[in-house]
C-alpha positions in Angstrom: -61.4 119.6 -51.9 -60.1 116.3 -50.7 -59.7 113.7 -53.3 -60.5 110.1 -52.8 -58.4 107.7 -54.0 -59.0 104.1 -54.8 -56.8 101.1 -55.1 -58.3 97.7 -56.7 -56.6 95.0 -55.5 -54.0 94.6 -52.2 -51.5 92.1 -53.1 -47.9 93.1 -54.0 -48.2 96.3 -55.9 -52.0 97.2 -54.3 -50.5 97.3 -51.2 -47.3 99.1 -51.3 -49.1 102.1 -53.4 -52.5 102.0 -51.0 -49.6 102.3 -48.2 -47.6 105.7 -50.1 -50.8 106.8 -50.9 -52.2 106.6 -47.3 -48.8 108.4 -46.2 -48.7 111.0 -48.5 -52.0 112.3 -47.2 -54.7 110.9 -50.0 -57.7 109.5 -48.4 -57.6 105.6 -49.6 -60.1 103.4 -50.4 -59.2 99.5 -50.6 -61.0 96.8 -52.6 -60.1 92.8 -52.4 -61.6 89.6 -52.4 -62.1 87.8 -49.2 -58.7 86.1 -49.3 -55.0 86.5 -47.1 -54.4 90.1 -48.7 -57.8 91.3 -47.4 -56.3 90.0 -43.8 -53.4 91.8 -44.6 -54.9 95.2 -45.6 -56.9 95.2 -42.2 -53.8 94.6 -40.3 -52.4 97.4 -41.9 -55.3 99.4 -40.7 -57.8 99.6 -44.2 -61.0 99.2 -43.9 -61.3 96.9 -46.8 -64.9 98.1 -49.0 -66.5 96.0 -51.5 -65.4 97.1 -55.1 -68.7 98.7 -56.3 -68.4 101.1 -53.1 -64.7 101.8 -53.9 -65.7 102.2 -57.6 -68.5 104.8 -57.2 -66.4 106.8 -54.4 -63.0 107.4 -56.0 -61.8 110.2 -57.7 -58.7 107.9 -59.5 -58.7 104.2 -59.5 -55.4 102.4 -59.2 -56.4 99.0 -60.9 -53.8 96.8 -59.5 -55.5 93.1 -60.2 -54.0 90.1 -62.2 -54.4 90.7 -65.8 -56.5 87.6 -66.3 -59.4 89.0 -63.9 -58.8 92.5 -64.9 -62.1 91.7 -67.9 -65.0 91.6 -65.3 -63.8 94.5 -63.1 -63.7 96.8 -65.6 -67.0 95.5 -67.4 -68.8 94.4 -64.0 -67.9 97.4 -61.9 -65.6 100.3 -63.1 -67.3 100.8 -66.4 -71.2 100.4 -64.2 -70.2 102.1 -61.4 -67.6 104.9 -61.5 -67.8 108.4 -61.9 -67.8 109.7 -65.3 -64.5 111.4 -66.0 -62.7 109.3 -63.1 -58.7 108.8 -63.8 -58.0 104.9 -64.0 -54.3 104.5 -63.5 -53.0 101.0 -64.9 -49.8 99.1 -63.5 -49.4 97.2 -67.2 -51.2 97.8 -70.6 -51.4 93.8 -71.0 -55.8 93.8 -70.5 -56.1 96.7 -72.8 -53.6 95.4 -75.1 -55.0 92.0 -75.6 -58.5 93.9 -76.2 -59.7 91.9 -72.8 -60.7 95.8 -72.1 -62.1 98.2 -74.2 -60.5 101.8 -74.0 -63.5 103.6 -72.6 -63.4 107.4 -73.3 -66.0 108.6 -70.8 -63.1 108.2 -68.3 -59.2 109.4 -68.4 -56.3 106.6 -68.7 -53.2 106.6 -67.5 -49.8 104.3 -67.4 -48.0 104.1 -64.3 -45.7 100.7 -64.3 -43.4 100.8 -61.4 -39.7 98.9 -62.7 -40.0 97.5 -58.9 -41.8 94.7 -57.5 -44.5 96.4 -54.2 -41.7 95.7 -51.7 -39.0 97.9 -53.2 -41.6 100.7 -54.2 -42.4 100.6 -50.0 -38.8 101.4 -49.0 -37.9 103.7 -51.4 -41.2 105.8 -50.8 -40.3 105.3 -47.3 -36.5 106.1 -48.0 -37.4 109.5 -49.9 -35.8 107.9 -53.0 -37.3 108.5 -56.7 -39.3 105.4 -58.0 -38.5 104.4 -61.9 -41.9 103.9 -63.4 -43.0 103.3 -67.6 -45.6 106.2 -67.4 -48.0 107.8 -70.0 -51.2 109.3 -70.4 -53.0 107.0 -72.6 -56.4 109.2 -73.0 -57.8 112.4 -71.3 -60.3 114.5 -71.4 -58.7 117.5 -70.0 -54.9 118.7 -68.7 -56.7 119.1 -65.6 -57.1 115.5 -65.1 -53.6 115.1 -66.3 -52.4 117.5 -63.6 -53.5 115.7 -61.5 -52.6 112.4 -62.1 -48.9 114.0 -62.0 -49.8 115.4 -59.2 -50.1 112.1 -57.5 -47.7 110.1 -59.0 -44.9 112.9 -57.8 -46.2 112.7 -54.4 -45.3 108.8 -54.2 -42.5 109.2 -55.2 -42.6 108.9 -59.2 -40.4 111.4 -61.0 -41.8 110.8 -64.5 -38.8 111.0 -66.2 -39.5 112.2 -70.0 -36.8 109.0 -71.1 -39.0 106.6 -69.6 -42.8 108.2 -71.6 -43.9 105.1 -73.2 -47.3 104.3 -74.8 -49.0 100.8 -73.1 -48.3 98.9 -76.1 -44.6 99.1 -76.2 -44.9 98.3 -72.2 -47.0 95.1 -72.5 -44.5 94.3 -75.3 -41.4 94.6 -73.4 -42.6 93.3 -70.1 -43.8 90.6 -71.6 -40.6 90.0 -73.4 -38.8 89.7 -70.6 -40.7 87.4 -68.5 -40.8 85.1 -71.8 -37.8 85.0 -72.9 -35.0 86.5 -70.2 -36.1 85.9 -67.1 -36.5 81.8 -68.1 -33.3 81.7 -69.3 -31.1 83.2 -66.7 -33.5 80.8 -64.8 -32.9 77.5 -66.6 -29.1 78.2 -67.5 -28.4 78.3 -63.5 -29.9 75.5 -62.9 -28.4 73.3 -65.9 -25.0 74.3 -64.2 -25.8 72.9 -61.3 -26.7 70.1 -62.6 -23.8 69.6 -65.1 -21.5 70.0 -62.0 -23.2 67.9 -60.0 -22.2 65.2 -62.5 -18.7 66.1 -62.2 -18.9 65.2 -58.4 -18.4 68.7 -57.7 -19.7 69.1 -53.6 -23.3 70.4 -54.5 -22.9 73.1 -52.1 -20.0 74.8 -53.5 -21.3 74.5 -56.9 -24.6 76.0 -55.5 -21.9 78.8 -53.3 -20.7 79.8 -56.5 -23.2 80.3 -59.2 -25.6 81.6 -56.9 -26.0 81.6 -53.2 -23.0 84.0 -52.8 -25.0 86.6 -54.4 -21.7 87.5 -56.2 -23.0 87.4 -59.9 -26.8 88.9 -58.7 -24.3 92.1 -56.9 -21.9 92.6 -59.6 -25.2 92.7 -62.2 -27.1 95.1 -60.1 -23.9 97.3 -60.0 -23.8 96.8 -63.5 -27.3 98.9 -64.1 -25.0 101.8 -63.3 -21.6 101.3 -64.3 -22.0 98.9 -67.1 -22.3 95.2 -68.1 -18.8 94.9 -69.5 -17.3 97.6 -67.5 -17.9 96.4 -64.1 -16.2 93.1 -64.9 -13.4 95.3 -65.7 -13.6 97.0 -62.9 -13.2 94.0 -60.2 -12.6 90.8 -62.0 -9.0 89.5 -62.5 -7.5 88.8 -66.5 -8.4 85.2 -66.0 -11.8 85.7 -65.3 -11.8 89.2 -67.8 -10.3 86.4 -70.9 -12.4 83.8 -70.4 -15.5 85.8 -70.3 -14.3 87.5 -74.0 -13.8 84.6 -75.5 -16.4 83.1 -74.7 -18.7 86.1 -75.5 -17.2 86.0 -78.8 -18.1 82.4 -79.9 -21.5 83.1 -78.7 -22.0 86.1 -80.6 -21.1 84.0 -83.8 -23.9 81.5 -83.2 -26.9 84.4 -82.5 -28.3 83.0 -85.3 -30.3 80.2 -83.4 -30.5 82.9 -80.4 -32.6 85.2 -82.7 -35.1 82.6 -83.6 -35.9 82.3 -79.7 -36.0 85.8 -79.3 -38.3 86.0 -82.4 -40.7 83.3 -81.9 -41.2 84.7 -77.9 -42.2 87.9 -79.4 -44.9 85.9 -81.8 -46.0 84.1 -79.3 -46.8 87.7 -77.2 -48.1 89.4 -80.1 -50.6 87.4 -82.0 -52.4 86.6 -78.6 -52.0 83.2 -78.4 -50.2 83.7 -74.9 -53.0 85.5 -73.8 -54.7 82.4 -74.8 -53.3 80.3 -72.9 -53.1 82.4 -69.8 -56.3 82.4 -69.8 -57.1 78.8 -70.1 -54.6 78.3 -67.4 -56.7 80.5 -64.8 -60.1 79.0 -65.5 -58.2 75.5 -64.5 -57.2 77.5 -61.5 -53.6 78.0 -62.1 -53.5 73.8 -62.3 -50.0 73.6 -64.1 -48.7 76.8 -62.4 -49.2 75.4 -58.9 -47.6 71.8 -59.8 -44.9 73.7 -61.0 -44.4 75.0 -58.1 -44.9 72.0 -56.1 -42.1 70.5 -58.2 -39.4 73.3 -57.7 -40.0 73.1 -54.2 -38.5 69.4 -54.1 -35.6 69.5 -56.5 -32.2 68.9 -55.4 -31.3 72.3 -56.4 -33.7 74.2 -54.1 -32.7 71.8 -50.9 -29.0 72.7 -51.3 -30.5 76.4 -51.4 -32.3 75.8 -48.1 -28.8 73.6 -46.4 -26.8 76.3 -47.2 -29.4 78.8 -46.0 -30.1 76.9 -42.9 
């Protein structure tokens, strides 16, 4: 019997799936707002439902919203108007970590958390290549169910490599993590070179060429995933470069002291929910600081040498 297959949401990671899905032979259902991803999903030939329809229709549920709105879906719709016994498939364990949803047993959960933003999970599904995904099943009633959320996941294009089983709460704790702490600081330490260069009178677009629009460090990294951190630098980079990196290493692994504390109070801040918190707050202003932040970026002198040297 054909299965139907809903997807909750069409932005980056609602789209690429309700596209593999679609290919792979499911029958998709596709739930959004009236917005520019609801325009998008009918370009790409959806007939975009209302999300009680999709709710009551589908067989598995891929609940691909922002964690912020993910509360009154579940409680408004899923929980009211799903089958009982349903599979739910989650992209990130942050609304049922944070307790903004209640683990309902009366259906089965699973964790499916793609490494990729939607883009790269649409060309390697279309390229035949394996997507990396956090996976687990978080409750079930039955291995049937679990069969068959396998079943789906493999025909995407998810492997489910055993290395990479991880329960929800390890997941919202190390994606989190990342976008706290790492992510912010490979940000910020780019763009304080650039501007302690500029100082030097150093020509802003060579500075810019060089610690980041060449792509050279962004390559060598990616490369890295496979061959190494260190060992890819040994691989291409000349002693100069090789020395002043160990050295340099070296001092800063004597002062990980203050490092630590960072790393210590962003994991805090994730765990005792006062993030949370503040995300929150943040969406019922309407993303207010987010979208001045944004506004902001958009005219510094680092993103215009970006867009000269682009141009």
């Amino acid at each position: 019997m054909a299965i139907n297959i809903g997807v909750f949401g069409y932005g980056s990671q609602g789209r690429a799936h309700a596209l593999n899905l679609r290919d792979a032979g499911f029958n998709v259902l596709v739930a959004n707002r009236n917005d520019n991803f609801k325009k998008q999903a009918k370009k790409d030939g959806f007939k975009v439902q209302n999300f009680d329809y999709v709710a009551q229709m589908s067989d598995i549920l891929f609940v691909l919203l922002p964690d912020a709105v993910q509360k009154k879906f579940f409680h408004d719709v899923i929980f009211k108007h799903s089958k009982l016994g349903m599979n739910i498939v989650i992209a990130h364990g942050y609304s049922l970590y944070f307790n903004e949803v209640f683990l309902n047993k009366k259906f089965n959960w699973y964790l499916l958390a793609p490494r990729y933003p939607g883009l790269i999970i649409r060309n390697k599904f279309l390229n035949k290549e394996n997507i990396t995904s956090f996976h687990s099943k978080i409750f079930s009633t039955s291995r049937k169910k679990d069969m068959l959320f396998e079943r789906v996941a493999k025909k995407i294009g998810y492997n489910l490599d055993k290395k990479f089983y991880i329960s929800y709460k390890h997941e919202t704790e190390l994606d989190l993590f990342v976008e706290h702490f790492l992510i912010p600081n490979i940000i910020n330490i780019i763009e304080q070179s650039f501007e302690f260069l500029s100082k030097k009178k150093i020509s802003k677009e060579a500075i810019m060429m060089d610690i980041h629009s060449s792509g050279e460090l962004s390559e060598l990294l990616y490369r890295s995933r496979l061959e190494g951190i260190h060992q890819i630098w040994r691989k291409v980079a000349s002693p100069t470069c090789r020395f002043a990196i160990f050295e340099n290493i070296m001092r800063l692994r004597k002062n990980k002291s203050k490092i630590n504390y960072e790393m210590e109070n962003c994991f805090k801040d994730i765990t005792s929910g006062k993030f949370n918190k503040r995300l929150n707050k943040e969406f019922s202003n309407n993303l207010k600081n987010l979208i001045n932040f944004d506004k902001k970026n958009d005219k510094t002198q680092f993103y215009k040498t970006i867009r000269k040297i682009s141009d």
